[in-house]
N, C-alpha and C positions, 0 to 999 in steps of 0.2 A: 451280092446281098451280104450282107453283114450276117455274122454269126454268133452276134448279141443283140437282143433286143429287149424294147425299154416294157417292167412288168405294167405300168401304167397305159402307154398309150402306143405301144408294141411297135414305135418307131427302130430302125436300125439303131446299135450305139458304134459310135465311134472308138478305135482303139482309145484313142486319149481323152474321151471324155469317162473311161475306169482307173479308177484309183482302188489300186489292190492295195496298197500299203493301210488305208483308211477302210475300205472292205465296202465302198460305195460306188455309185458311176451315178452319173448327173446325164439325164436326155437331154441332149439341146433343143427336141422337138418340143415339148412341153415342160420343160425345166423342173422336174422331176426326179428324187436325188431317190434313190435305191439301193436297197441293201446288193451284194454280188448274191447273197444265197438265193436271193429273187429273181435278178438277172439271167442266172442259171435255167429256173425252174420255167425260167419264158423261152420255151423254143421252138417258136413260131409267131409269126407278129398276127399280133389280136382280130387283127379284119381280115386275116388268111385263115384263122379258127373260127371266126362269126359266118362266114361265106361258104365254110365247109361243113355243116355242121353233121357229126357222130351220127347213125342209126340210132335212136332210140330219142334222139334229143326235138325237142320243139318250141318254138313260142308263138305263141298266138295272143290277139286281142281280144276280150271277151265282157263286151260292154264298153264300160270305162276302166276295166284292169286288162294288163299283162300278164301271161301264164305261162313263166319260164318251167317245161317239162323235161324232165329227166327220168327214163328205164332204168331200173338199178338191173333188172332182168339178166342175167349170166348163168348162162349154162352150167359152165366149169363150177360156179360158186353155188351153183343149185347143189350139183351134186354131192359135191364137199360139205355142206351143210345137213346135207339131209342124212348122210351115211352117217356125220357124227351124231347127229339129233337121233337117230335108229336106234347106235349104239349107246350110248347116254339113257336112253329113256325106256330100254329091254331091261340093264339092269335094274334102274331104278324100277319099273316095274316086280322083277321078283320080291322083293322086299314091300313096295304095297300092297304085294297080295297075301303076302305072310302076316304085315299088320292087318289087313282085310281079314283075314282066317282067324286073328288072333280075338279082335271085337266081337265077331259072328258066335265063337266059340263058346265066351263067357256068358256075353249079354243075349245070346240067342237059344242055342243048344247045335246038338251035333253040325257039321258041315253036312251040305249036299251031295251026293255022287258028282262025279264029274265036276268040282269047284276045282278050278287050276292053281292049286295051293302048290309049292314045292313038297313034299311029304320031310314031317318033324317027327323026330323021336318023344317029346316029349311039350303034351300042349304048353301053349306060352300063355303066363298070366294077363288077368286085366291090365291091372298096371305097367307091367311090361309092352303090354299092344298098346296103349293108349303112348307109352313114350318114342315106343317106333314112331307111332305116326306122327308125331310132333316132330323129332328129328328128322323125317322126309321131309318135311314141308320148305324147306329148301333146296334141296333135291327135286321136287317137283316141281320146281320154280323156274328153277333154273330149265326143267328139261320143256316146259311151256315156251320159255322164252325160245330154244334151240328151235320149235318148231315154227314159233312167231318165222325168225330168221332168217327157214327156211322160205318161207309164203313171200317173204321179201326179196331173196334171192330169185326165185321164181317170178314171182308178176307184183312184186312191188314197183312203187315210184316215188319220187321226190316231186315238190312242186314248188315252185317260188310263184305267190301270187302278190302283183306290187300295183295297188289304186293310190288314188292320187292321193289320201291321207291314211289309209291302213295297210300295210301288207304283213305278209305270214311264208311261213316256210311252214309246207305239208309234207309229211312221210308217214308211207304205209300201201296199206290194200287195200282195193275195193274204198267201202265206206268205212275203214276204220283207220282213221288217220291220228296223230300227233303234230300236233300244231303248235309254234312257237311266231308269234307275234312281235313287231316293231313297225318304229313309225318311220316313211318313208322319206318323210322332209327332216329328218336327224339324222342320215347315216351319214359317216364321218370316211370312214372308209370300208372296204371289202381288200380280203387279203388272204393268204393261203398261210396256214398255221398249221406247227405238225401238233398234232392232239398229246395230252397231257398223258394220257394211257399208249406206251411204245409197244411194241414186242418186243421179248428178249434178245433178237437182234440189232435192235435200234433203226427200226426200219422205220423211215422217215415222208416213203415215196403215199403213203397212205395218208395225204395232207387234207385238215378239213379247211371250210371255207368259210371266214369270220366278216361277219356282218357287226360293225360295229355303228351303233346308231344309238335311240332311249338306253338298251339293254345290247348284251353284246349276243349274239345267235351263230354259235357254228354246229355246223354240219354235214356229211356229204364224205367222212375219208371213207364208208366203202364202197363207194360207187365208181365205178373204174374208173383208171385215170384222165382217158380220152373224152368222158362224157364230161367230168368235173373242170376239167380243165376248160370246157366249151360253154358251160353254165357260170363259171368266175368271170370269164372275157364278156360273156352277155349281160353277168350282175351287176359289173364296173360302168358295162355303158348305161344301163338301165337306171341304175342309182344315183351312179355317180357325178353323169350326164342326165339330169331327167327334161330333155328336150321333146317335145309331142314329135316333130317332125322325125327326129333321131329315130324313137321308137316303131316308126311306119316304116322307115328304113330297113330297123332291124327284122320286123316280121313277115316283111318281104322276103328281107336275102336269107332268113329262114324256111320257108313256105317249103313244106314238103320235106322238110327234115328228117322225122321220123315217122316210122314205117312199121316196124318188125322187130321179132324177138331178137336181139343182139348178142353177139358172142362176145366176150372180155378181149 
């Protein structure tokens, strides 16, 4: 078996249908010209990733739409998130309870016994408390968000839901999703992009997944790699192919997919 395969339709490539000097390779299966950085990121041909599908991954029929599901769920990422959100949201805590002390104090009178104020030498004016509390409020934002993050890491999901003239990509928990919308009969292509926000190391492996259609929709870099990579092979046949037959296929050779909380 070949040790290159085509990102489109995950046939083998041949040595000589890559042209390194150009930075492309041409599938002879579907003639299909590809960058090498794509080439690369395919290591595994597409109906060996469809037929295998990740713990946590699913697609089912549900009426007349498909419900491409994805567990963002990770252990490791639970906890890494939640120990930052902890810490992030202790300190910013002392600091809202010293603005909290400081409104109480003017606008109310004395504090209470037992109010978990840090103890101040010398009370803080109105004006002073009312400017705390405005310059928290990004501080607070941000330490909301850490926890969103965490609920996500924990028992969120992604959902690609594709009907025959609306679909949507859903992320979130429970009932509180974000919802980005496109129309099914305009996508052009699905493709793995590295996001415009890097880490300071130029880590690139964190690829989201660009639906380009009406409007262009990506998604998906933190969702591990194993599930992401099982959900782009799925969105390419499902989109890109939108054959009724194809799609019975695919929900077949997925049936029973996913199961369980998943480890990264």
């Amino acid at each position: 078996m070949s040790e290159n395969f085509c990102p489109g339709c995950g046939a083998g490539l041949p040595v000589e249908s890559i042209n390194i000097a150009e930075g492309v390779a041409l599938c002879p299966d579907c003639g299909r010209l590809s960058r090498l950085r794509d080439v690369v990121d395919r290591k595994r041909p597409i109906n060996e990733v469809l037929a295998d599908p990740p713990r946590g991954c699913s697609l089912t029929q549900q009426g007349h739409e498909i419900v491409a599901t994805v567990r963002r769920g990770s252990l490791g990422a639970f906890i890494v998130t939640l120990g930052i959100a902890l810490f992030w949201n202790g300190i910013t805590s002392v600091f809202v309870l010293i603005a909290i002390a400081g409104l109480y104090s003017n606008l109310i009178g004395p504090l209470p016994e037992g109010f978990p104020a840090p103890p101040m030498d010398d009370a803080m004016g109105l004006g002073m408390s009312i400017f705390l509390c405005i310059f928290l409020i990004p501080f607070v934002t941000i330490g909301l968000g850490m926890f969103a993050a965490t609920l996500l890491a924990l028992a969120g999901k992604t959902e690609v839901v594709i009907g025959e003239h609306e679909a949507h990509v859903a992320t979130g928990v429970l009932f509180v999703k974000w919802r980005k919308r496109f129309d099914p009969q305009q996508v052009r292509e699905v493709e793995l992009v590295v996001p415009k926000l890097r880490n300071s190391e130029g880590d690139v492996t964190a690829r989201n997944i660009a639906i380009r259609a009406d409007r262009d929709v990506q998604f998906g870099s933190s969702i591990p790699e194993e599930r992401r990579d099982w959900l782009y092979a799925v969105l390419r046949e499902l989109l890109l192919n939108p054959d009724p037959q194809r799609q019975r296929e695919l929900v077949l050779m997925t049936s029973g997919g996913w199961t369980r909380f998943g480890d990264e």
